[in-house]
C-alpha positions as CSV (number, residue, x, y, z in Angstrom):
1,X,-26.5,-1.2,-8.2
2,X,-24.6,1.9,-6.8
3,X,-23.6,4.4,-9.4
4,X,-20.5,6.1,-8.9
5,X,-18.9,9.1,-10.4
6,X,-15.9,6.4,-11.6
7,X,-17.3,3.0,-11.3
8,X,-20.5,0.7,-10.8
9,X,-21.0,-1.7,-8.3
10,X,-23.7,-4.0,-8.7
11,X,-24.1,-7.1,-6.5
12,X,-26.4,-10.4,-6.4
13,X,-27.1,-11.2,-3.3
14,X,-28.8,-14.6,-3.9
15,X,-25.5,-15.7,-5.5
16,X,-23.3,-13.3,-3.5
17,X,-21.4,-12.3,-6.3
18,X,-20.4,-8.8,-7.9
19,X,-20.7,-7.9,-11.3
20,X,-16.8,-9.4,-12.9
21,X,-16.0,-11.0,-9.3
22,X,-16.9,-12.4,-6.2
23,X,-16.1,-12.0,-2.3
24,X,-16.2,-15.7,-0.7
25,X,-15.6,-16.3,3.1
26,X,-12.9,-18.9,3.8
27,X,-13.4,-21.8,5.9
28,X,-11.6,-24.2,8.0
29,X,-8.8,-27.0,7.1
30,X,-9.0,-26.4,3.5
31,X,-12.8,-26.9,2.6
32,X,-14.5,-25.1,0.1
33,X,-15.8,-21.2,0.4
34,X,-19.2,-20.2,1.1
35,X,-21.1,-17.0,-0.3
36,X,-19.9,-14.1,2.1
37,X,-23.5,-13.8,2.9
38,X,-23.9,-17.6,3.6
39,X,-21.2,-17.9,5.6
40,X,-21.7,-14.8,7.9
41,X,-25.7,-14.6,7.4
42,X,-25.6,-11.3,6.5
43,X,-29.0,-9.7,5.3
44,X,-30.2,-7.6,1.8
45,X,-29.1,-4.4,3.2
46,X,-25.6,-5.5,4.8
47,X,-25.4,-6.5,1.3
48,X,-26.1,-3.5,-0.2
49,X,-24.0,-1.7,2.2
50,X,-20.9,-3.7,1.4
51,X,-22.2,-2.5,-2.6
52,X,-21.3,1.4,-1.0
53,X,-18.1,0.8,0.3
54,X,-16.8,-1.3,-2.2
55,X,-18.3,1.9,-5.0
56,X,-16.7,4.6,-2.7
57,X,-13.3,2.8,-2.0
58,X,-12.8,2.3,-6.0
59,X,-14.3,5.4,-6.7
60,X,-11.7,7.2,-4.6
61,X,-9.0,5.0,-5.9
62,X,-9.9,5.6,-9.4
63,X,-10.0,9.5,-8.6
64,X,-6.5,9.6,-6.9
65,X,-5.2,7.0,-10.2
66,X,-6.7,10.2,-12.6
67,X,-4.5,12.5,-10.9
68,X,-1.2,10.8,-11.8
């Protein structure tokens, strides 16, 4: 889980899902989608890493939203 100042992300790798949604990796000629991590083999901490930027890109947005 990554705490923000404006949001938290938290992630499950073993089902490759987020907390409220889900990031899938599309596939060819209209198959079904794989778990990003599946489907690009990516490891605990690319996971967790992908957890950062997702925390600092809706933190920022959420920042810049405050302002208006």
């Amino acid at each position: 889980m990554i705490e923000a100042k404006h949001c938290t992300v938290q992630a499950n790798f073993d089902s490759g899902s987020f907390q409220n949604f889900g990031i899938t990796a599309p596939l060819h000629n209209h198959q079904y989608q794989n778990s990003i991590q599946s489907e690009y083999n990516l490891s605990f901490k690319d996971f967790q890493v992908l957890e950062i930027m997702i925390a600092e890109v809706v933190n920022k947005y959420l920042k810049e939203f405050n302002k208006k």
